[in-house]
C-alpha positions as CSV (number, residue, x, y, z in Angstrom):
1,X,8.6,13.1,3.9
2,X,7.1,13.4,0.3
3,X,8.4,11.8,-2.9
4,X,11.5,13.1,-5.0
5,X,10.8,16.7,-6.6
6,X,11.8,16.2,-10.5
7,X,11.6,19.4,-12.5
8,X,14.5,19.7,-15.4
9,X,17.8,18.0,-15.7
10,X,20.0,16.8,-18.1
11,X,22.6,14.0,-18.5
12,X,24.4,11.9,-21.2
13,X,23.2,8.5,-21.6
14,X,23.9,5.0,-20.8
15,X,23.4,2.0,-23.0
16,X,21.8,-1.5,-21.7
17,X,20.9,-2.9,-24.7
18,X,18.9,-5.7,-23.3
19,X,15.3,-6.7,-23.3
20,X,13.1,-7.9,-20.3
21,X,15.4,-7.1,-18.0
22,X,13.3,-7.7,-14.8
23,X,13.5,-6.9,-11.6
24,X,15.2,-9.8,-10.5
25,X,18.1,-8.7,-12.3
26,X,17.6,-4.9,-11.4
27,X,17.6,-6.6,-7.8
28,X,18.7,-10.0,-6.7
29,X,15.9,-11.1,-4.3
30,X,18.4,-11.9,-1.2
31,X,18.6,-7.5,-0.9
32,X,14.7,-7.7,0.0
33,X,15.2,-7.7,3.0
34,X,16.6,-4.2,3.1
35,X,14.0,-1.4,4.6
36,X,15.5,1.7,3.5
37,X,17.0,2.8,0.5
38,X,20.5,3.9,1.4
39,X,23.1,1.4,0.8
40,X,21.0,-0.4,-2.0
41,X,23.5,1.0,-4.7
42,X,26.1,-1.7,-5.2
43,X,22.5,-3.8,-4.9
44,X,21.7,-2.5,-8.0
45,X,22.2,-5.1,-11.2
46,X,24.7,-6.7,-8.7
47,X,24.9,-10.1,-10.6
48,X,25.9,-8.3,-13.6
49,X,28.5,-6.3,-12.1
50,X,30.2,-8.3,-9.3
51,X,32.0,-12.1,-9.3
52,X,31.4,-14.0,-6.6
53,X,34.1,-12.7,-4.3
54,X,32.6,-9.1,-4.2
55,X,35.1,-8.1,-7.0
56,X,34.0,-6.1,-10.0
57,X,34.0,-8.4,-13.3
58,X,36.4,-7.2,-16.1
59,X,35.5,-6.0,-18.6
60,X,33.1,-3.9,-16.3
61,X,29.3,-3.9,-16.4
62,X,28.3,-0.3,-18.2
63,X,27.3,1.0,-15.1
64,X,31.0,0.6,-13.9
65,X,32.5,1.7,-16.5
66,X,34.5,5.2,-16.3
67,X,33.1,6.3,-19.9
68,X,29.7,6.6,-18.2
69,X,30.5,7.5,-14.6
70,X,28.2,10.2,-13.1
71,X,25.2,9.7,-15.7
72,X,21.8,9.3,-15.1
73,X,19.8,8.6,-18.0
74,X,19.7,4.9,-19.0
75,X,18.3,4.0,-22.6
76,X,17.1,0.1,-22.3
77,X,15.8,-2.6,-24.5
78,X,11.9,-2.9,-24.9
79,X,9.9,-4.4,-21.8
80,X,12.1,-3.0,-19.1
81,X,11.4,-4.2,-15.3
82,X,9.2,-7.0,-15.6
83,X,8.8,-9.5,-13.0
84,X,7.7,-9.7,-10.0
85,X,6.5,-6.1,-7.9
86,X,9.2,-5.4,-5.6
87,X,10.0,-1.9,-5.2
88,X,13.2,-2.1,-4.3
89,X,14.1,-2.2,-8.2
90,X,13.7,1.9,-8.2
91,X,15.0,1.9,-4.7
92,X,18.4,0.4,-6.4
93,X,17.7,2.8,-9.3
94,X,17.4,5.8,-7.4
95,X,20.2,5.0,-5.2
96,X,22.6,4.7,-8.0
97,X,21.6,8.2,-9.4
98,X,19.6,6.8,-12.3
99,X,16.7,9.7,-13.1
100,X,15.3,8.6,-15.9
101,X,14.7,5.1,-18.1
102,X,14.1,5.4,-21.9
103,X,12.4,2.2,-23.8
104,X,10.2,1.3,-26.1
105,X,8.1,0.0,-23.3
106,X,7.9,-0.8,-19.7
107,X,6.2,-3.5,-17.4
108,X,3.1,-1.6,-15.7
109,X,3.8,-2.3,-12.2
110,X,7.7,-1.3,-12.7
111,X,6.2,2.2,-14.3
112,X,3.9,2.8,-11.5
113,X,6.7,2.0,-8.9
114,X,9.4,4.2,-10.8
115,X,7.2,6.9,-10.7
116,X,6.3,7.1,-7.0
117,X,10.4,7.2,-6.6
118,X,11.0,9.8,-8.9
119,X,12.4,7.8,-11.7
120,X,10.6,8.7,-15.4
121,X,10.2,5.6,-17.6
122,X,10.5,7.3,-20.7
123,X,8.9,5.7,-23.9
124,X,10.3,6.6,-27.1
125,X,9.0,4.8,-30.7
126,X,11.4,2.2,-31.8
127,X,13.8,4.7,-34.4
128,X,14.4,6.9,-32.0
129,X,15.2,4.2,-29.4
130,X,17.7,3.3,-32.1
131,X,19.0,5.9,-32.3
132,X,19.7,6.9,-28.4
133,X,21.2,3.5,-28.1
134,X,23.3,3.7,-30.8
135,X,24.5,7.5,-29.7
136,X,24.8,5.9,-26.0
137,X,26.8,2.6,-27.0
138,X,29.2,5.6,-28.6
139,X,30.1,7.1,-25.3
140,X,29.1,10.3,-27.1
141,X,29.3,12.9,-23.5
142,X,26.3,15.1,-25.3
143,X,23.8,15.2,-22.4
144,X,20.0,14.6,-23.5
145,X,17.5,16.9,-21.2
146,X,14.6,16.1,-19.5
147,X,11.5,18.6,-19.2
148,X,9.5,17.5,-17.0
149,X,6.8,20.3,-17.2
150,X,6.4,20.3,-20.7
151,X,7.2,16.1,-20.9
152,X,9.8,16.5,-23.5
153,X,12.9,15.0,-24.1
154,X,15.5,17.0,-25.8
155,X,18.1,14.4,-27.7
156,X,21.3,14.8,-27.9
157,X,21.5,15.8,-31.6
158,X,19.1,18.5,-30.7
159,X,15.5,16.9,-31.3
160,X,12.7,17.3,-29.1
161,X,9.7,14.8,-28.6
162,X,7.3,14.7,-26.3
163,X,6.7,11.8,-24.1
164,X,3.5,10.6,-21.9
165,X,3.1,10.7,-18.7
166,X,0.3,10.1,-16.0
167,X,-0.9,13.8,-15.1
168,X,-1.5,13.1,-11.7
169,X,2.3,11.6,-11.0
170,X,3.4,14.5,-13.3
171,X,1.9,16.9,-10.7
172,X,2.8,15.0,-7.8
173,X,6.4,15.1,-9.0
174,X,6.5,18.8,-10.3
175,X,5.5,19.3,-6.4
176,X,7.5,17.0,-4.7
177,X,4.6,14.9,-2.9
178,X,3.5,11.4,-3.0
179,X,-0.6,10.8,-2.7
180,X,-0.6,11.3,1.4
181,X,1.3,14.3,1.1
182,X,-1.6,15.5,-1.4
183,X,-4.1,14.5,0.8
184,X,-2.8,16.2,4.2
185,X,-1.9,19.3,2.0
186,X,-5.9,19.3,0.7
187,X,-7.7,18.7,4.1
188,X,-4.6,19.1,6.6
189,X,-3.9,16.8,10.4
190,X,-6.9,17.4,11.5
191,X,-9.5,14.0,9.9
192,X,-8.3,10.8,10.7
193,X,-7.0,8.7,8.0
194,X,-6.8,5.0,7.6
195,X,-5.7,2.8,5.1
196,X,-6.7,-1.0,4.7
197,X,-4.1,-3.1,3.2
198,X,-5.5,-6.2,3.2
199,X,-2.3,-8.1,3.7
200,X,-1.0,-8.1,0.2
201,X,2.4,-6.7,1.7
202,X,5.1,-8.7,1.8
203,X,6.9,-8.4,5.4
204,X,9.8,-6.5,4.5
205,X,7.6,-4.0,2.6
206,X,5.1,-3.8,5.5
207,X,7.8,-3.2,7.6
208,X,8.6,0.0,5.1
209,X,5.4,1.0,4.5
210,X,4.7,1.6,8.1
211,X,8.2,3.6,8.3
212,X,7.1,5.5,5.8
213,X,3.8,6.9,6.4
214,X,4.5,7.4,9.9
215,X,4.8,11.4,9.3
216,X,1.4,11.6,8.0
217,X,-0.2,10.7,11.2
218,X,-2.2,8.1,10.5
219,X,-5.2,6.8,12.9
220,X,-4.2,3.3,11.5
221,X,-3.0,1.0,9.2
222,X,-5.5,-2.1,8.9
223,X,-4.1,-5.9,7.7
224,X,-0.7,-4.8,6.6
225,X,0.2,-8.4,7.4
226,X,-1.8,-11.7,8.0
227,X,-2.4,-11.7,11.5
228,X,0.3,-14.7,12.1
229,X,3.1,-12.6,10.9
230,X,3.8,-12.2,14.9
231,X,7.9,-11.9,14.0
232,X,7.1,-9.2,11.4
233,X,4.3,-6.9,13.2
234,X,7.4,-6.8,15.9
235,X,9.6,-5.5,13.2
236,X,7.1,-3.0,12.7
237,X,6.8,-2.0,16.3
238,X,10.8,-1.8,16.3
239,X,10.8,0.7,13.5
240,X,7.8,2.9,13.9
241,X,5.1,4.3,15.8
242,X,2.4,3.8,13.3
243,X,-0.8,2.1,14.5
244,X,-1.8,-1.4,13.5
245,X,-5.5,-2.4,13.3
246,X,-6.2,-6.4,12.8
247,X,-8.6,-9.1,13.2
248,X,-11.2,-8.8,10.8
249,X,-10.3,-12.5,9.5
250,X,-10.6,-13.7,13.4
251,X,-13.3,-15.8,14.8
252,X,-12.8,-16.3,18.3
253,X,-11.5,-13.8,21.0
254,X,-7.9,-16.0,21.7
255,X,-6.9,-15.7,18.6
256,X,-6.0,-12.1,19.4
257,X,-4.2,-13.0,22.6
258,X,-0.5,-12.8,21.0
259,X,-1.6,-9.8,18.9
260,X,-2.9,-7.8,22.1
261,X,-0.9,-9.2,25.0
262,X,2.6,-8.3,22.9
263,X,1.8,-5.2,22.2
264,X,1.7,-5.5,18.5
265,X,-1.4,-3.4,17.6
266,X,-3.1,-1.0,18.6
267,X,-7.2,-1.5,17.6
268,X,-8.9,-5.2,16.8
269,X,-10.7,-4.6,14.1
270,X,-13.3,-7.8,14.2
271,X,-17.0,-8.1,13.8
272,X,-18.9,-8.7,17.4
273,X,-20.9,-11.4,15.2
274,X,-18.1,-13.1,14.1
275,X,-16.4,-13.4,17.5
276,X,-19.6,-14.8,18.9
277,X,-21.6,-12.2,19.9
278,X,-21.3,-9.4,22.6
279,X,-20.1,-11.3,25.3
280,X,-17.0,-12.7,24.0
281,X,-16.8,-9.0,22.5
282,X,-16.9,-8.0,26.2
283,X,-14.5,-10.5,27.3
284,X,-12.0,-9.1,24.1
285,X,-12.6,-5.2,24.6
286,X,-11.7,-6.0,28.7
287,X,-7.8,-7.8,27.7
288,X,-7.0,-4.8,25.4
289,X,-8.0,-2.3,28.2
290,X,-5.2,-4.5,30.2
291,X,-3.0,-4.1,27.9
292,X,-3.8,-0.4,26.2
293,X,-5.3,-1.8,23.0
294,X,-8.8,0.0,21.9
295,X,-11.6,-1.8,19.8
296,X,-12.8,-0.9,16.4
297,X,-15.0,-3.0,15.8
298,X,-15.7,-3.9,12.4
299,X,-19.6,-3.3,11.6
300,X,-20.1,-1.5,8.2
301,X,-19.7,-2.8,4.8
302,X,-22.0,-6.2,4.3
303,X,-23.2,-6.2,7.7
304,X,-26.8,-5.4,9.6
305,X,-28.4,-3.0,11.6
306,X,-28.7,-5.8,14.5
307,X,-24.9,-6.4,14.6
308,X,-24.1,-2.7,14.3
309,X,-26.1,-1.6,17.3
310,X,-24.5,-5.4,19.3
311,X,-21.3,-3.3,18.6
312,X,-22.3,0.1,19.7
313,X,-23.8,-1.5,22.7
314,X,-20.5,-3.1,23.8
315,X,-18.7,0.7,22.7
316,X,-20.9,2.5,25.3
317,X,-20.1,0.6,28.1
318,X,-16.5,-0.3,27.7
319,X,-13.4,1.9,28.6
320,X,-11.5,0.4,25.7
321,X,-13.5,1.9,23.0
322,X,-11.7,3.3,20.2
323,X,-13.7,4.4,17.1
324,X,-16.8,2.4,15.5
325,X,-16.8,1.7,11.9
326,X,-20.2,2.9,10.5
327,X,-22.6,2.2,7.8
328,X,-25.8,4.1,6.5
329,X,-28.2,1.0,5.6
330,X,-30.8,1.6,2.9
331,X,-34.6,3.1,3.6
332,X,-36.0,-0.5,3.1
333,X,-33.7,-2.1,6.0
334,X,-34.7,0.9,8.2
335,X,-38.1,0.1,7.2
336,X,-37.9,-3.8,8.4
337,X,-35.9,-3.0,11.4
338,X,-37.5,-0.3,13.2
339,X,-34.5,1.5,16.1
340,X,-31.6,1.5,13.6
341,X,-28.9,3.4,14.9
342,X,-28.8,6.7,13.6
343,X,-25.8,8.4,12.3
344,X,-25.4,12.1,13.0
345,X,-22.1,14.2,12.8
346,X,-20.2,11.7,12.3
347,X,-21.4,9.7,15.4
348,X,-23.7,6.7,16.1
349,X,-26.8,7.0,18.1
350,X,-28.8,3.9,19.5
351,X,-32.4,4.3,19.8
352,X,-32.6,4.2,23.6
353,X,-34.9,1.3,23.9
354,X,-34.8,-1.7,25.5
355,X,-32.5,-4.4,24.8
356,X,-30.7,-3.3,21.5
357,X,-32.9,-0.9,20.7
358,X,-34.2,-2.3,17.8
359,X,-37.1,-4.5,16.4
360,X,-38.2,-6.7,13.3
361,X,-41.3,-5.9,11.0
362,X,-41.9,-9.9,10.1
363,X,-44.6,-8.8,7.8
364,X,-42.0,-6.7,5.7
365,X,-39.0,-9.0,6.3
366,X,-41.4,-12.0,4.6
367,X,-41.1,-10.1,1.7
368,X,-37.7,-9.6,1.1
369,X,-35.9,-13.4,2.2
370,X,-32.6,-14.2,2.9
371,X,-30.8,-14.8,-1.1
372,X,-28.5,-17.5,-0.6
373,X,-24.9,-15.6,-1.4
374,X,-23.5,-16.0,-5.0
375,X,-19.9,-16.8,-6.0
376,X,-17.5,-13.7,-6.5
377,X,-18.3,-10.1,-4.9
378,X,-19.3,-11.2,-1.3
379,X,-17.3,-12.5,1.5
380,X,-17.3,-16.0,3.3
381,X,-19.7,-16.3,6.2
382,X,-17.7,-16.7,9.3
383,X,-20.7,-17.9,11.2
384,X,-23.2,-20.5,10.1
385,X,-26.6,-20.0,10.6
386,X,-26.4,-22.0,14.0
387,X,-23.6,-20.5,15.2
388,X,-21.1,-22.8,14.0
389,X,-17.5,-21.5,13.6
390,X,-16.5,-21.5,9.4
391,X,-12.9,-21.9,9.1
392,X,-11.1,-21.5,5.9
């Protein structure tokens, strides 16, 4: 797949002498719904270049205009693509042939976006901004060039300036890669790779995501959606074969019914404490083997040693196991709980004894009480002491 190789081009420019144009305006929201970028062309600016009807306005908008047809370089006012985060603004971009974007200054999240398209926001200091507007507003046909290895920009009357640029995107572009393509090139098909996305996709960029990485192979994609996006993880199924993980937010084994029983995912990624301990884990790992779903269950991070080795007990003995997320717990833990699980190669060993396998030292434990959680940098319990359910 990769992202657009940029190396050295040239082009005259074109003026848009505006400020804060954001991405609304780059992009009318109604186009988000678009997955792919082909077609997203006549998307770009749209409200500036077509009437109601469809028709183009007269005069035209710059980008319509024959004196500019075929260029690729726009020079904008300061603060170019702010707004909200959508991508599609340097989908529409890109589409429309634009290369590169000169300003005085560009919203972050626009930059970073641009970038992973192959589009260079280009900052220049406010007199030579001037003056590439003021050569562009001409019409003048003198193409400006672009250097990508050397980050220069060659004017049009002949000067050359330098311009910044991140060094990793500068490589990845030279190269033609995007950050997974770096990654499979550095350690190749063979480790597993999986990305957590916590939901903070919108469902028409989950669905694209998904699309997208699907040549890299990944073992899964965790949370690309809130778990009640049933409508959108179908969308996802419809247009790729990348595997979904979700659950970690669940509290009780029916809440994955819909997820499992569609078809929609592929691992539940939930905490055997959470769900209520290792027989409703049981009950859980025993409808995904029904319906060729695997477990992967969720026992690293802020967890214990007693709930990791509840999980790897129910992994052992259940056809539907998956993978078991891990975690090495600190010498003092080991200490207080005597049978840890051990991790070894990249694999989880119980201690064989009975029951889970593991014990307390109450005289340690004593000295090292339960802290009562702060605000900030932990997450909610899902469980109260008791056993209560916690709902949000």
């Amino acid at each position: 797949m990769g992202a657009p190789k940029v190396e050295r081009f040239s082009s005259a420019l074109v003026p848009l002498p505006a400020e804060n144009v954001d991405t609304d305006q780059i992009v009318p929201a109604r186009y988000l719904k678009v997955v792919v970028k082909s077609g997203l062309a006549d998307a770009l600016f749209h409200d500036w270049r077509f009437n109601e009807d469809g028709t183009k306005k007269t005069p035209p908008f710059v980008l319509d205009d024959p004196r500019y047809a075929g260029r690729s370089i726009l020079v904008s006012g300061d603060n170019f693509g702010t707004g909200s985060s959508r991508e599609h603004a340097p989908w529409a971009l890109d589409a429309f042939g634009i290369k590169a974007i000169v300003s005085t200054s560009f919203a972050d999240i626009f930059k970073n976006n641009a970038l992973k398209n192959g589009i260079l926001p280009i900052v220049v200091d406010a007199a030579l901004h001037a003056e590439l507007m003021e050569t562009a507003r001409s019409g003048d046909a003198t193409p400006a060039t672009v250097d990508l290895a050397s980050a220069t920009l060659t004017t049009p009357s002949g000067a050359t300036v330098t311009f910044t640029i991140d060094p990793f995107a500068q490589k990845m572009l030279l190269a033609g890669l995007d950050e997974l393509d770096f990654v499979r090139s550095k350690v190749g098909f063979g480790p597993k790779l999986c990305h957590d996305v916590h939901s903070h996709l919108s469902g028409i960029n989950a669905v694209e995501f998904c699309r997208r990485v699907q040549p890299y192979q990944m073992f899964f994609i965790e949370d690309v959606l809130s778990p009640e996006q049933l409508d959108w993880y179908k969308q996802i199924r419809q247009n790729c074969t990348t595997p979904q993980a979700v659950g970690e937010v669940f509290s009780h084994p029916l809440e994955f019914v819909p997820l499992v029983t569609q078809r929609l995912i592929d691992f539940v990624r939930c905490r055997v404490s959470g769900i209520g301990g290792i027989t409703p884990a049981k009950k859980l790992a025993t409808l995904c083997e029904y319906h060729g779903v695997r477990t992967a269950f969720q026992e690293g991070g802020e967890n214990d040693p007693i709930n990791q080795l509840a999980a790897y007990h129910v992994d052992i003995s259940h056809p539907a196991f998956g993978i078991q997320e891990e975690n090495a717990f600190p010498p003092v833990a080991q200490e207080m709980l005597p049978g840890c699980a051990e991790i070894r190669g990249g694999y989880l060993y119980g201690s064989g004894k009975p029951g889970l396998g593991i014990d307390i030292n109450e005289q340690l434990a004593a000295k090292h009480p339960i802290q009562p959680m702060t605000e900030g940098g932990h997450y909610r319990l899902d469980r109260t002491l008791d056993g209560a359910v916690v709902k949000p």
